[in-house]
C-alpha positions as CSV (number, residue, x, y, z in Angstrom):
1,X,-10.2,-0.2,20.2
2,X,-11.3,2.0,22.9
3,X,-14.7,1.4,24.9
4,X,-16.0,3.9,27.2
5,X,-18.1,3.2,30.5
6,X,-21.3,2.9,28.9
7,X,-20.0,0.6,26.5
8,X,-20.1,2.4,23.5
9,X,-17.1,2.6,20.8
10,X,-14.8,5.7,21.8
11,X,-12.0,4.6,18.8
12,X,-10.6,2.3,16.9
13,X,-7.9,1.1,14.5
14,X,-7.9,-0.6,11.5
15,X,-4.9,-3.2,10.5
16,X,-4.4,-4.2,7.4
17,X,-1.6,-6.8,6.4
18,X,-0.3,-6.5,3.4
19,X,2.4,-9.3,1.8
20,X,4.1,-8.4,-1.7
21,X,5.6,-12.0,-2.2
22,X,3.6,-13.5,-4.4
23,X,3.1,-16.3,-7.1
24,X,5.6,-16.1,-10.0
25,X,5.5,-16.7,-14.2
26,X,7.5,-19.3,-15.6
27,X,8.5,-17.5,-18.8
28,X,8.7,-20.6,-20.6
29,X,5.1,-21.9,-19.9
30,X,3.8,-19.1,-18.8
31,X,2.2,-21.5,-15.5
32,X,2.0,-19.9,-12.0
33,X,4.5,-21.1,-9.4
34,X,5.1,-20.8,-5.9
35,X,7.5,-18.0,-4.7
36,X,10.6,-20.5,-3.2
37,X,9.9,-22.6,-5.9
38,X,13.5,-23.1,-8.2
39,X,12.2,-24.9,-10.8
40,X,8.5,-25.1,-12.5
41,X,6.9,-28.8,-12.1
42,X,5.1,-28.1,-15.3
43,X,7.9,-27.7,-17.8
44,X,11.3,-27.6,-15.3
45,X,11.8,-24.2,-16.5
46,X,14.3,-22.0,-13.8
47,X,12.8,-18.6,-15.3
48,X,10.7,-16.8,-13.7
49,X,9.0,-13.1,-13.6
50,X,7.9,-12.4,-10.0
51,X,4.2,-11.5,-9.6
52,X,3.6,-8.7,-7.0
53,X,-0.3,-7.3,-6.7
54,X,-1.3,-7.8,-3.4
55,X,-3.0,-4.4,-1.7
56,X,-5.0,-3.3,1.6
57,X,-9.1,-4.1,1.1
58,X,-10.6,-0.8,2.5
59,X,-14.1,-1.4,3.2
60,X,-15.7,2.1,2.0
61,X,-18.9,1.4,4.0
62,X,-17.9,1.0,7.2
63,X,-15.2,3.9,6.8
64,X,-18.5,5.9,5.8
65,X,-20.1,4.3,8.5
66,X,-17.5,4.3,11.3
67,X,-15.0,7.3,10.4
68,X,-15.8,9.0,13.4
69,X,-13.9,6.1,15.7
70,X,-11.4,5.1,13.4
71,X,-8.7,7.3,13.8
72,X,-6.4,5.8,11.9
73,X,-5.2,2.6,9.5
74,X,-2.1,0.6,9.8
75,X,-1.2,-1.1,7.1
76,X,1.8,-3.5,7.3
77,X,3.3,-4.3,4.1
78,X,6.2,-7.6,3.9
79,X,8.6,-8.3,1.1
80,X,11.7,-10.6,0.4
81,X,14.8,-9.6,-1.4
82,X,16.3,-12.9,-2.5
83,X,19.6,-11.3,-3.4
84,X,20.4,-10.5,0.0
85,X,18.1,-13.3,1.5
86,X,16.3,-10.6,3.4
87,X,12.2,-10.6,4.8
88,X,11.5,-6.5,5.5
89,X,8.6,-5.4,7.2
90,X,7.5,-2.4,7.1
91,X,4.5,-0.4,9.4
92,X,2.5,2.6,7.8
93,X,0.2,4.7,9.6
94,X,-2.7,6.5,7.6
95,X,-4.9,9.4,9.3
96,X,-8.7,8.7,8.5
97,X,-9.5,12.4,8.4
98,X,-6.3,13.0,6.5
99,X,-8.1,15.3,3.0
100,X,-7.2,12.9,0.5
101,X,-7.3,9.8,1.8
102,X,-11.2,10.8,3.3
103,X,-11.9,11.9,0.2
104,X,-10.4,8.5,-1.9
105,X,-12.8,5.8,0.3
106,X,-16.0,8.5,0.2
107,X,-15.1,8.4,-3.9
108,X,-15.3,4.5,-3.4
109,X,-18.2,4.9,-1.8
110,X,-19.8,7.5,-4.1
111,X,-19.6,5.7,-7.5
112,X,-19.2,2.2,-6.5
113,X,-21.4,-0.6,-7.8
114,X,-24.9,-0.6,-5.5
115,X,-22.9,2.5,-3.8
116,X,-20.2,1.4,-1.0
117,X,-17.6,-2.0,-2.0
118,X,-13.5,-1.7,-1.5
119,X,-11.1,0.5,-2.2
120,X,-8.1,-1.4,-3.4
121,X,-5.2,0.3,-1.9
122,X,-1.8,-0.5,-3.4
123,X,1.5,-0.4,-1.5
124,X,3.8,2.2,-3.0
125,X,0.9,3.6,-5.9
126,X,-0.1,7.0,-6.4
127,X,-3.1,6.8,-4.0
128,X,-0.7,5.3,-1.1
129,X,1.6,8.4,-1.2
130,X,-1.0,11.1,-1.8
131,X,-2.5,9.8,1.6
132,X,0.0,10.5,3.7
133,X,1.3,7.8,4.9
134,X,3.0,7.7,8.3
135,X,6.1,5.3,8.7
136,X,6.1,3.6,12.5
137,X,8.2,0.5,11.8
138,X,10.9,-0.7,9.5
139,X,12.5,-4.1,10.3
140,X,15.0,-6.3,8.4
141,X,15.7,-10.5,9.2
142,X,18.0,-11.7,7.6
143,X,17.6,-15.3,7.0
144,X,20.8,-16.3,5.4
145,X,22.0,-18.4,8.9
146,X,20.5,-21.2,11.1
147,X,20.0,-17.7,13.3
148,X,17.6,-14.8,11.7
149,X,19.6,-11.7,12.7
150,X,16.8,-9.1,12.8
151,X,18.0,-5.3,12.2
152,X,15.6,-2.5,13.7
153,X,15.8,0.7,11.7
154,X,12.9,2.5,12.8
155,X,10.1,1.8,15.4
156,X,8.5,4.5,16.4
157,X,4.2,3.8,16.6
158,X,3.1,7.5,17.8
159,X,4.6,9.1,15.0
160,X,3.0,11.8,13.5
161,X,5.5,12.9,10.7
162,X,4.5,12.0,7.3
163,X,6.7,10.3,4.9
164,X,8.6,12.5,2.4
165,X,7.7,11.5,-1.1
166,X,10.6,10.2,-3.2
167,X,10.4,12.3,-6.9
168,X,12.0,9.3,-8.8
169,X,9.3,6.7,-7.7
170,X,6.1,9.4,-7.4
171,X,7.1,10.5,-11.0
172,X,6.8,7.2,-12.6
173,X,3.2,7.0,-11.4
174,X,2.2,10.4,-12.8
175,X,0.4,10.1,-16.5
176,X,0.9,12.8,-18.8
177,X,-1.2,15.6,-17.4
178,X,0.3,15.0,-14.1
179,X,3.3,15.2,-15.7
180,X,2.6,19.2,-17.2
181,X,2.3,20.0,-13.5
182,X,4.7,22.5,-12.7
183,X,7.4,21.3,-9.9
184,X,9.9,23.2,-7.7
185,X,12.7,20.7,-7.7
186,X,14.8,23.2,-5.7
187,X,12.0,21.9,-2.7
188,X,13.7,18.2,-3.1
189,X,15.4,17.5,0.2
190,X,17.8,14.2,-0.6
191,X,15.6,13.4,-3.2
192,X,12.1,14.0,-1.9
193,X,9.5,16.1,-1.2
194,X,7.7,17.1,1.6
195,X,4.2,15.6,2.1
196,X,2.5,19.1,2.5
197,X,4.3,20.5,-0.7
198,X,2.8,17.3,-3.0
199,X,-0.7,17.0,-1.6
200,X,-1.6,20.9,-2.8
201,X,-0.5,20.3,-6.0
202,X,-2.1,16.8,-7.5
203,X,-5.4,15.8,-7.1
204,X,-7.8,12.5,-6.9
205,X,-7.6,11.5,-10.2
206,X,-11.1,10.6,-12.2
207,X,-11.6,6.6,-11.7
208,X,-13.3,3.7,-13.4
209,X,-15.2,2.8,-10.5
210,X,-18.1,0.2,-10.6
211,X,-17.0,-1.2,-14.1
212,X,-18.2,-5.0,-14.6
213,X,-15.0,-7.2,-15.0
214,X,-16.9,-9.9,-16.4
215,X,-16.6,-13.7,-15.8
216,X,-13.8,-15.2,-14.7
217,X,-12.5,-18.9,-14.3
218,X,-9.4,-20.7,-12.7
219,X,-7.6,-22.3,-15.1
């Protein structure tokens, strides 16, 4: 956050945290179980399906209401691959005036219930990518030994390059009419393609915004 002499907000940052390692199924039960946990205290079952749903809360108002000092969002976003025993953190920028992404919060905004509430916005989903994000930090601890060893592959916080968009993951969030959109795959670069190539050719999709979810209860 920046102040100026008089005081008043020059700019600002928003930071998100984001962490993917969540609760997991027992298969057998069907019960909720810590992530480290090896075996379910309901039924002593040892399989599990991992549960992973955790996203950034935008607040559409005060993007509405402050998106002219809020240059930009970092969103950090940890996981943990227990095959190789390995926390990654990873740092994304996102430009507030970047088209799409202005446009996705002022949707929120538009149509949501008594107009404003929170954009939901999912590591990895078709939203995420279409907004550009900005990589500016990629870390991996290993914590397979007494010692973490912690491997740097990318720091780099002024960035200004956006993220190429990998085809195989971006095409399995497409739906059918995305899917008719015709592609230049002679553009993919290793795999992906560039962020200025994908954002002219797929749009904000139509969303249920505002829809009731009923009553809920913890069980």
């Amino acid at each position: 956050m920046t102040i100026g002499k008089d005081n008043k907000l020059i700019s600002a940052k928003e930071v998100k945290y984001v962490n993917l390692v969540g609760a997991k199924k027992c298969n057998k039960c069907e019960r909720k179980c810590p992530p480290f946990q090896k075996k379910c205290i309901f039924c002593n079952g040892e399989d599990f399906k991992d549960i992973s749903d955790s996203r950034a809360g935008i607040s559409s108002d005060a993007h509405i209401k402050y998106k002219d000092y809020i240059i930009e969002y970092i969103v950090y976003v940890e996981n943990y691959n227990k095959i190789t025993n390995t926390i990654s953190l990873k740092g994304y920028k996102f430009i507030s005036k970047n088209a799409y992404f202005d446009t996705y919060i002022q949707n929120q905004y538009d149509n949501g219930n008594k107009k404003g509430g929170t954009c939901n916005f999912i590591p990895y989903s078709y939203d995420w990518f279409m907004s550009g994000p900005i990589s500016i930090i990629n870390i991996d601890i290993n914590i397979s030994n007494a010692e973490p060893e912690i491997i740097y592959h990318l720091y780099n916080p002024l960035s200004e390059i956006y993220d190429d968009v990998p085809y195989d993951k971006f095409e399995k969030l497409l739906n059918s009419d995305e899917k008719k959109l015709i592609l230049d795959k002679t553009r993919l670069i290793n795999g992906c393609f560039k962020y200025d190539y994908i954002k002219d050719i797929f749009k904000l999709r139509a969303k249920n915004i505002g829809k009731s979810r009923g009553s809920t209860s913890r069980k």
